[in-house]
C-alpha positions in Angstrom: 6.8 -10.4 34.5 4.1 -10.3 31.7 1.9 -7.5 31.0 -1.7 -7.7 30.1 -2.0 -5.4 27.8 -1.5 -6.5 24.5 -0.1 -4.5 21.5 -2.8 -4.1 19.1 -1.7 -3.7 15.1 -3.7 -3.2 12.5 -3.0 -6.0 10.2 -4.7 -4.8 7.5 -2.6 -1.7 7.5 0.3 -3.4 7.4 -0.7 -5.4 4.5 -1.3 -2.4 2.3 1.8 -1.3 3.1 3.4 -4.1 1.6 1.5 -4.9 -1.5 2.0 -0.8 -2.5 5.5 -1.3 -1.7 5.4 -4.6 -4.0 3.3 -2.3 -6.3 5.8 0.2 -6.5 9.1 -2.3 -6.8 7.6 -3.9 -9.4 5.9 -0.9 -11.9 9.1 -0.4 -13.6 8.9 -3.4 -15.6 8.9 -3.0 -18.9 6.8 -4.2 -21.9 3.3 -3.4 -19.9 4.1 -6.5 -17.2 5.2 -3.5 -14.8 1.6 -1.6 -15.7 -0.4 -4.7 -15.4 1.4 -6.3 -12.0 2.3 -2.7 -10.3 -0.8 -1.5 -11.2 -3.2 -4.1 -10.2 -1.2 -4.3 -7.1 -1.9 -1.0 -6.1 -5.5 -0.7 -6.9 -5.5 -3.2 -4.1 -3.4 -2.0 -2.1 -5.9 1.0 -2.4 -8.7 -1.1 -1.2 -6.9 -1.9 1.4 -5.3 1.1 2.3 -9.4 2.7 2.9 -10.3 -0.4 5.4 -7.3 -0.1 7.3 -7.9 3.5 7.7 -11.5 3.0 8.8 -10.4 0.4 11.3 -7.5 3.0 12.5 -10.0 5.7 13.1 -12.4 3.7 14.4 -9.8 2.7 17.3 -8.7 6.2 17.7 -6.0 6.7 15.2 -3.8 3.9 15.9 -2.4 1.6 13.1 -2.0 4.9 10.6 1.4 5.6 9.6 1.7 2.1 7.9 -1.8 3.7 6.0 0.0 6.7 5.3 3.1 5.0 3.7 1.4 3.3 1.7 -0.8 5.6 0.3 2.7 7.8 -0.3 3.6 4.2 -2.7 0.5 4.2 -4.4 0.6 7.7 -5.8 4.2 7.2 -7.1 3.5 4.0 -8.9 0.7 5.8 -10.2 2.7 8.8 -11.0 5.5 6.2 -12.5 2.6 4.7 -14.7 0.9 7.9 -16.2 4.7 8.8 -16.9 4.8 5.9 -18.9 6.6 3.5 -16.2 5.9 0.1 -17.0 5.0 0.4 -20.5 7.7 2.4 -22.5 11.1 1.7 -20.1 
């Protein structure tokens, strides 16, 4: 038995998700290469992270918590980087 109601995700809320998590992996890197790739990662995952939340709300608050994740890996690898991750360790 099939049912026609498809699961919708939002796709672009999964992708922030992943790049911050990417982000956030990869910020400890030392000798500025964790700065420059954790860093430029999650300034897009940030970009990301706003569109997926406007298509969330717009559909009623579904596809958030993958939003919400990811904006919880952004601030760390920002917190890690004004700490000095990625550039002194």
């Amino acid at each position: 038995m099939t049912s026609s109601v498809e699961r919708q995700t939002n796709r672009t809320a999964w992708a922030a998700f992943w790049v911050a998590l990417a982000g956030l992996v990869l910020m400890p890197i030392p000798f500025f290469i964790g700065f420059v790739l954790g860093g430029s990662l999650s300034i897009i995952a940030a970009v990301l992270a706003v569109i997926a939340l406007l298509k969330g709300l717009a559909r009623s608050g579904k596809g958030i918590a993958p939003v919400v994740f990811a904006a919880i890996f952004i601030a760390l690898t920002w917190a890690g980087i004004s700490v000095g991750g990625g550039i002194i360790w």
